[in-house]
N, C-alpha and C positions, 0 to 999 in steps of 0.2 A: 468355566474360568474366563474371565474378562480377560479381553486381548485390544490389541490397538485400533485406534480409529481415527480416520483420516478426513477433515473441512478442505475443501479444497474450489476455485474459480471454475473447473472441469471435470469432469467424471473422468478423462483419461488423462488428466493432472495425477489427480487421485492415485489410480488402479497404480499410475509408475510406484509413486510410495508405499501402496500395496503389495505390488511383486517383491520391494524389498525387503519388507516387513517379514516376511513370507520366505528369505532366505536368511532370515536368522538376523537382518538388521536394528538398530534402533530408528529411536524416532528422528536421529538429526542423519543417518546415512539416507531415510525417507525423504525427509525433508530435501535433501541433497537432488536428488533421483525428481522430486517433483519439482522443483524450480531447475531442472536442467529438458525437463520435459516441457513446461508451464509456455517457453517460449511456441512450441508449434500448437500447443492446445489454446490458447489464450495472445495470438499473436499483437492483437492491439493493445491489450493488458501491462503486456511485460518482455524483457530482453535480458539477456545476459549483458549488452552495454546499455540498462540503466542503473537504478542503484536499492536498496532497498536497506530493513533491518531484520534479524531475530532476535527474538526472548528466548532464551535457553531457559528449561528449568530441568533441572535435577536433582534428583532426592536429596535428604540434607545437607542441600547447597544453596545458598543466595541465587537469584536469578540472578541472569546475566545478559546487555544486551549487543549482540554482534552489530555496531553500525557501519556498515559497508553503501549508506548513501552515496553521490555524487559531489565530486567537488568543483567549484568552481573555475573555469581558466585564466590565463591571463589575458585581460583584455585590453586589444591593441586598438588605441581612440583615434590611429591616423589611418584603422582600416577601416573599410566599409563592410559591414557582414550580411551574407545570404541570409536574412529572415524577414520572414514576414508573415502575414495571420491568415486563421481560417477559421469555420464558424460551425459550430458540433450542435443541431439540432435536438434540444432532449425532448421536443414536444411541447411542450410547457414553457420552458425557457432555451434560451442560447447563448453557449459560453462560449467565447473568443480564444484561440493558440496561436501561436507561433510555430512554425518552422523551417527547415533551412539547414545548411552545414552550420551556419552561425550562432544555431540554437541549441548545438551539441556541450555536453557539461561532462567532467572527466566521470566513467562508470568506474561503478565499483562492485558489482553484479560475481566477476571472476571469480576475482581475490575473495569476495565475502566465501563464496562457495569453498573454496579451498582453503581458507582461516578454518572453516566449518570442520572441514575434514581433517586436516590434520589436527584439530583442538577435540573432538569429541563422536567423527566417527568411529566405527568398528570393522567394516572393509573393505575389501579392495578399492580402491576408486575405478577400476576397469567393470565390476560389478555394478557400479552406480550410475553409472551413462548407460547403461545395457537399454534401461525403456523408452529412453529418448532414439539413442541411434535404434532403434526397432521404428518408430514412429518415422524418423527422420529416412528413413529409406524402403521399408515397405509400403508408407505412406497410412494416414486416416482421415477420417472426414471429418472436419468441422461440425462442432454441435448450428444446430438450427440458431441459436443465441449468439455464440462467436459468430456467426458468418454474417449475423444482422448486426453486431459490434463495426466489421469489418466494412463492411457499406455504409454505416454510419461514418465514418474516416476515409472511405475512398479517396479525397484529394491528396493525403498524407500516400498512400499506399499505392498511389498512381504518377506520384508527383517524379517520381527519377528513372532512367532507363534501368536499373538493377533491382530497383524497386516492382516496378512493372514486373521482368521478368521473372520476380520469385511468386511475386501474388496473383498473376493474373495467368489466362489461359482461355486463347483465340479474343486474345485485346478484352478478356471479361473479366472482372474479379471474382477470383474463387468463392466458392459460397457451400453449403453443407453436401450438393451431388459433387461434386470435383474433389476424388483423391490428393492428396494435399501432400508431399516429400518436400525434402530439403538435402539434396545429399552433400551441399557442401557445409550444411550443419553438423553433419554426420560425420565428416573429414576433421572436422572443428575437434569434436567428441573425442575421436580417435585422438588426435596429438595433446589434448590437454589435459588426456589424462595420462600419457608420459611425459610431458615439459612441464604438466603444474602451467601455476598465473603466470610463471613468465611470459611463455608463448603470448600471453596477451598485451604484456607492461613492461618485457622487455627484449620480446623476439621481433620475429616477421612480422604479425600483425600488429605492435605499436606500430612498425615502420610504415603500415597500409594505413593507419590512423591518420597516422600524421601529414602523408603524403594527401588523404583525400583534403584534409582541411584546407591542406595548402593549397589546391586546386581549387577550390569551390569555395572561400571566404570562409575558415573555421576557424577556431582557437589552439585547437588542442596540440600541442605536440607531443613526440617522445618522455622530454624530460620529466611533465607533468602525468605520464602517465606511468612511470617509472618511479614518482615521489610517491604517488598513491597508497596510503595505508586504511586497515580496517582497523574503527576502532572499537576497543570493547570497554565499554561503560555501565555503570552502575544503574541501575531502572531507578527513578523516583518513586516512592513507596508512603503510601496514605491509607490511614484509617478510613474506611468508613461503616459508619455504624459498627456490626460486630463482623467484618472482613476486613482484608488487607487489599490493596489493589498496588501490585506492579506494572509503570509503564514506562515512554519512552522518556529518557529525561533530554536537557537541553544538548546541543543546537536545534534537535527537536522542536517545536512548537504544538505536534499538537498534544504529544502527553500531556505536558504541564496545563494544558487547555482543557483535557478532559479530567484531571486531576484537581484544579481550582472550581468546576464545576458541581464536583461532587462535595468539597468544598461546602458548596453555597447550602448543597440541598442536604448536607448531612444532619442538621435537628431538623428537619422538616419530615411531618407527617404526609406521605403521601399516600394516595387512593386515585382511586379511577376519576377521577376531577384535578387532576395534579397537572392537566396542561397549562393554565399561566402558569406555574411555577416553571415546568421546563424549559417555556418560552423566556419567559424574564431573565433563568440561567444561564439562557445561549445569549441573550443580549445581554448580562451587565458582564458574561465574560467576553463577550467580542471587544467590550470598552476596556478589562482590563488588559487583553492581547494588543490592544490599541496603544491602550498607555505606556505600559511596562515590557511587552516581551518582544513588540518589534525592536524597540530603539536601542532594547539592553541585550538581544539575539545572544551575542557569543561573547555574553562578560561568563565567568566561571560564578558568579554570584547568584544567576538569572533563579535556579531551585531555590536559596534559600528568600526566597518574594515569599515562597510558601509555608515560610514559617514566622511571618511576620503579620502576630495576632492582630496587632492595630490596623495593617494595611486591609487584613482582608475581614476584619472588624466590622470597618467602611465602607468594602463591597457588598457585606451582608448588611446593611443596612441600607443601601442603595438595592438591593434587589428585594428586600421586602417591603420599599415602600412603592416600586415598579408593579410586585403582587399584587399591593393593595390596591392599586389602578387600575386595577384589571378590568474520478483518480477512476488520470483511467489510471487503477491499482488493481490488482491482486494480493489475494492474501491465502494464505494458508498454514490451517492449527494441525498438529499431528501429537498422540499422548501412544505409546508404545504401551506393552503389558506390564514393564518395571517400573513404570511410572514417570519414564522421562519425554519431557515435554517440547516442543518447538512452538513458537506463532512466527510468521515471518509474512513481512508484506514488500513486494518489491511492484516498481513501475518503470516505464521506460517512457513517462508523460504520456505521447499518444505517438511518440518516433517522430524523427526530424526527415524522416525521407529517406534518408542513405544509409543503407547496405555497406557493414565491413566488407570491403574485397573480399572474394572466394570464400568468405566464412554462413553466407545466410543468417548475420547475424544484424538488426535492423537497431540503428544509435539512436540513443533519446535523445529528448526536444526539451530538456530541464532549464534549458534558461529562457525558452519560451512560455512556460507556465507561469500565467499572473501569479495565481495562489502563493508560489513560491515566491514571487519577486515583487511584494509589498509596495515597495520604495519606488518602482517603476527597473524599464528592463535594461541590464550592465551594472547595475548599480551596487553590486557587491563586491567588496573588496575580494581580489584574485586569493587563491587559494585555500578560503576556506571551506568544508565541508557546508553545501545549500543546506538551508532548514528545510523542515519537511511536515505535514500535518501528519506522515505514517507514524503509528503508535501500539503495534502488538502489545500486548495487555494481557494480566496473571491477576486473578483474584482468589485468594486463601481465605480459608476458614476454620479457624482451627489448626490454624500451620499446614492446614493440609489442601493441595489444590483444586478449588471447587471450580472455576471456569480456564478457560485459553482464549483468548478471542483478538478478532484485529479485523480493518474491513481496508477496502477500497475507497474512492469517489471524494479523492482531494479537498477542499474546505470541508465536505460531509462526512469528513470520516471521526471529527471527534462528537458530534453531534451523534454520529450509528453507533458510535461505540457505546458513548452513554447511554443511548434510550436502550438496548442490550442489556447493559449491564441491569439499569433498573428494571428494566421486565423481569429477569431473572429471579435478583434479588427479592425486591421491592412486594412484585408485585406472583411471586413463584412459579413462574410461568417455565411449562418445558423447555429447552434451548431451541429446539425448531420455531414453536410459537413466538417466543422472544425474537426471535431476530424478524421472522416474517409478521410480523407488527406491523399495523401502518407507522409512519414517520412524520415527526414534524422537522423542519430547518429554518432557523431564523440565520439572516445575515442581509447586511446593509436596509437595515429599516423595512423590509422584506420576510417574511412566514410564508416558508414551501410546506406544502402539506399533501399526504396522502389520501386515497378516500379510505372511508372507517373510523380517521378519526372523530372525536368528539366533540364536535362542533357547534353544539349548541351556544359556543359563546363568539360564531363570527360574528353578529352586531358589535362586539365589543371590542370585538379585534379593528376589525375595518375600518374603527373609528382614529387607531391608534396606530395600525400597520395598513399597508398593501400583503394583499393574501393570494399567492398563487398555488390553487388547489389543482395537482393532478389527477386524472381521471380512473386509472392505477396505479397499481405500485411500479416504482421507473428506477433504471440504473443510478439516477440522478441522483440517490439518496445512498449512494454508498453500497459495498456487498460486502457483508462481513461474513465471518468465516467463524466457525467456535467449536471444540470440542471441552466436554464437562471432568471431574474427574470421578465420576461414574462410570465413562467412557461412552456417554451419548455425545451426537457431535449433529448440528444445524448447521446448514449451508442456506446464503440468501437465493432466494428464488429472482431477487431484480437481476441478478445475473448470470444463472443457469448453473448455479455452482451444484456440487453433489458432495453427498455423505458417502463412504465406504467404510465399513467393518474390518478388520485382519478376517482372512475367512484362514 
């Protein structure tokens, strides 16, 4: 009998959704259990104060997506704020962050977990922190992969005296031989799951929020973290070819990004020579994300672009005549044995430094992230929910659910999602194989590429792009996460993610 199976950024992400599996839970009490664990397994990854989404699917019912992203604060133009940048080495390239108390953006990380729970767990919530508080006070070690994540961010994770104290040990940064606890994560654990999100939006620890920012140049106060709602929204939903694909719809950016690109390539024949095509896809949709979906972000209209034959008529015909020229994220998919599904990707950017008071719990750096902040940094009107390139993602066949998938790696994650998808699809490739594919990335007149791809046509390229080839497969390109509804499940290897079975 098929039983459930867990994608997860960790093997001991994982295993927590596993034990839960394993007392009788479903896949969203897992899902629960593993984004309350993800924090100490995956700590530069993700936090309980960043923000993230899920795609619920269950049986004949419409998917559905939990947005519990980040929102905006109010930004006060006669203060001066703690940020400032640092510079994340991927090898190949270097991307520039922010952070800072000033770079803090309201999370929504809590409350998403506990919408979760009272909307489609099964039980108890003192059951569901069980694998975390076990982690969080007997301690485990870091995979060999986290702890190299970890060093990679050291100036973030060294940068405040609370900060230091949680990560480090005799002035060192923890790395995979150093037992690793958190026990005032563990205290955390224990109270929220008898106060629920208030404890976070409208107890003690708002009031620790808001006192730090006031201290050290932040935004955020009480009020704004006590406005704070999860929203639940309808997925954007596109043919392609003979599948359905569910993803994330607007304030979003990047569903609708990897949803006009499927778009592009939906009559096209493709074959193992289908890289201009991919390539030209990623550019003539970075022109449309250019034209249409930054400027019009949070009109209620921004989904129907996508039904606007004439508009993207144009773009197909601008990308076939381009042809003929020729985060730090986590994520994790969970499918139980009754066939109910979760993807959910959550980030905490790469943290702003500071440590909730007495919780171990580490604030993201969301308004320091270019990606997110198009127009340049402030520059969003207070309170609404940041856009975001995360995009968990449901592909049916047959009405019936043939992938789950979602990745990591901010601008590349709609890019991993799609070369995924078409492996799969396209080209019928196992989900393991699919996902550990090399990668192409186009963005700013720029082709990132992995080695193994098919390259016989860089003369061609070189002539028309700058081509930065890495020498393997790098975080840089995203980690996605997928289980099938067969109940095989691929984890990326650029970032040490693991598969686990229900045993």
């Amino acid at each position: 009998m098929k039983r459930g199976v867990i994608s997860a950024g960790d093997k001991l992400t994982a295993k927590a959704g596993e034990w839960v599996l394993n007392q009788g839970g479903n896949a969203y009490d897992a899902m629960i259990a593993c984004l309350l664990a993800a924090p100490l397994c995956e700590p530069i990854l993700t936090s309980l104060a960043g923000g993230g989404f899920m795609l619920a699917v269950t049986p004949q019912k419409e998917p559905i997506i939990y947005d519990f992203f980040v929102d905006v604060p109010f930004y006060d133009n006669k203060k001066e704020p703690e940020f400032y940048p640092i510079e994340v080495d991927f090898g190949t390239t270097v991307q520039e962050f922010h952070i800072g108390c000033g770079s803090i953006a309201v999370p929504g990380v809590v409350k998403g977990i506990w919408k979760i729970y009272e909307d489609l767990a099964s039980l108890p919530f003192e059951t569901l922190i069980q694998p975390a508080l076990n982690y969080a006070t007997k301690g485990i070690y870091l995979s060999k992969t986290q702890s190299d994540f970890l060093k990679l961010l050291e100036p973030i994770f060294l940068s405040t005296p609370d900060s230091k104290k949680l990560y480090t040990y005799d002035d060192k940064l923890i790395d995979s031989s150093h037992l690793f606890t958190n026990y005032e994560y563990a205290d955390f654990l224990k109270e929220f799951a008898k106060q629920g999100e208030r404890l976070f939006y409208e107890g003690e620890i708002a009031s620790k929020i808001e006192s730090l920012c006031q201290k050290h140049h932040g935004f955020i106060n009480k009020k704004e973290l006590s406005d704070y709602q999860v929203k639940l929204r309808k997925p954007i939903k596109i043919d392609y070819k003979n599948h359905t694909v569910f993803t994330n719809p607007p304030p979003s950016s990047g569903g609708i990004l990897i949803a006009f690109s499927l778009l592009l390539l939906k009559n096209e024949k493709l074959n193992e020579l289908y890289l201009p095509k991919l390539i030209e896809s990623q550019e003539i949709t970075g022109l449309f994300r250019h034209r249409y979906v930054n400027e019009f972000l949070h009109s209620n209209d921004l989904e129907k672009i996508l039904l606007d034959k004439k508009l993207i008529s144009n773009f197909i015909d601008k990308f076939h005549k381009k042809v003929n020229l020729w985060g730090n994220t986590t994520h994790i998919s969970i499918i139980d044995k009754d066939g109910n599904a979760a993807s959910t990707t959550t980030t905490n950017g790469e943290g702003s430094g500071y440590i909730v008071p007495e919780c171990g719990i580490m604030l993201n750096n969301m308004l320091g992230e270019e990606d997110l902040n198009p127009h340049g940094f402030f520059k969003w009107e207070s309170g609404i929910r940041l856009p975001s390139m995360m995009s968990p993602t449901a592909v049916f066949k047959d009405k019936k659910l043939s992938l789950l998938l979602g990745s990591a790696g901010s601008n590349r994650i709609r890019s991993a999602i799609l070369q995924v998808i078409l492996n799969y699809i396209e080209f019928n490739m196992p989900i393991q194989e699919a996902i550990s594919s090399p990668r192409v990335h186009f963005e700013r007149n720029t082709i990132f590429c992995e080695p193994g791809i098919n390259l016989e046509l860089n003369e061609n390229i070189k002539r028309i792009y700058d081509l930065k080839k890495f020498d393997e497969l790098n975080l840089f390109f995203g980690g996605v996460q997928a289980v099938t509804g067969d109940f095989e499940g691929g984890a990326d290897p650029r970032r040490g993610a693991s598969v686990i079975y229900q045993s």
